[in-house]
C-alpha positions in Angstrom: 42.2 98.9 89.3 40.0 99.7 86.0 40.2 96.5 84.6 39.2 94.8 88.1 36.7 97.7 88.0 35.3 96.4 84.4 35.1 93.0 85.5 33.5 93.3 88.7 30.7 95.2 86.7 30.6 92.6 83.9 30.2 89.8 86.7 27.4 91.6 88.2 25.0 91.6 84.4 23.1 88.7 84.8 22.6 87.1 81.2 20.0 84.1 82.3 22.5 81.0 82.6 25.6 83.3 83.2 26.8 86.6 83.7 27.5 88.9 81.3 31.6 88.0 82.1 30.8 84.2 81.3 29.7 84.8 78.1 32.4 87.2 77.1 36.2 87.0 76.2 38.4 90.2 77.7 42.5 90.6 76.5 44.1 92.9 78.6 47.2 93.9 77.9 50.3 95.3 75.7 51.6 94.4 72.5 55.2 95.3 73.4 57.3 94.1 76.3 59.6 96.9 76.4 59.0 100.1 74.0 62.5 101.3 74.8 63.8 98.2 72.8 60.7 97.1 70.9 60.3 93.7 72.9 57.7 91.9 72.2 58.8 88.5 73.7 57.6 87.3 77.3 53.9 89.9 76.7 52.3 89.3 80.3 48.8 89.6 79.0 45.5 88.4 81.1 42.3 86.6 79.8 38.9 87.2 81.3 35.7 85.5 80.7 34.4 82.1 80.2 33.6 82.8 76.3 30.6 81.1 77.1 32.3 77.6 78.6 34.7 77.6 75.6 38.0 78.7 78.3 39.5 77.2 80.5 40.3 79.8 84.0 42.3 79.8 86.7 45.8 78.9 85.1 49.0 80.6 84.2 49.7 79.6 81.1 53.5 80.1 79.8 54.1 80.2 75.9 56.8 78.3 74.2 60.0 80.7 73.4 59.6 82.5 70.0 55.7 81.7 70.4 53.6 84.5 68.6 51.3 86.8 70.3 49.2 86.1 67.1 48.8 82.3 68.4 46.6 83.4 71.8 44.5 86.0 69.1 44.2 83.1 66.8 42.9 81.0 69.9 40.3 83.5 70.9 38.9 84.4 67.5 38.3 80.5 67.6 36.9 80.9 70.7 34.2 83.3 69.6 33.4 81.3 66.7 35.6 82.3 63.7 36.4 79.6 61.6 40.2 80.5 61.0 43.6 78.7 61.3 45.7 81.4 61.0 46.2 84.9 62.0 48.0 88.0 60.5 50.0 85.4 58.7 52.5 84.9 61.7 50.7 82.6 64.2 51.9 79.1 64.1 49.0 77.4 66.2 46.4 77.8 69.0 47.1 78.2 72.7 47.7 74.6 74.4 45.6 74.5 77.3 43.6 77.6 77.2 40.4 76.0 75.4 37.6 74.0 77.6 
């Protein structure tokens, strides 16, 4: 409810040739599965935002078995314009499908 909450306000801050949520990037989400057993496979995690026409929306996009949750950080920092190819030393490449 928050998140829709922080969306629908960031949708509504007009920014000229977009709103405020077109121009941004929002994660949302966990970075374990299960705390109980320290799972951290499977992370249902949501992107928000256009990142200024960089993202692609409207998808559901399912990451290869054993994919790092470092590979969709590494895509985003990309996305916002940091030159990098790698992230805390553990991703292994960028999201497929998730860049305009």
């Amino acid at each position: 409810e928050q998140f829709a909450y922080l969306l629908g306000k960031m949708k509504s801050i007009d920014e000229g040739d977009g709103s405020l949520l077109d121009h941004s990037v929002v994660l949302y989400g966990c970075g374990m599965k299960d705390g109980n057993g320290h799972i951290k496979d499977d992370l249902p995690l949501v992107v928000a935002g256009r990142g200024g026409g960089r993202l692609k929306q409207g998808q559901h996009l399912i990451s290869a078995k054993g994919s790092p949750h470092s590979n969709l950080l590494l895509t985003l920092g990309q996305v916002m314009g940091l030159e990098i190819d790698q992230f805390n030393g553990v991703s292994t490449g960028t999201v497929t499908g998730l860049m305009a």
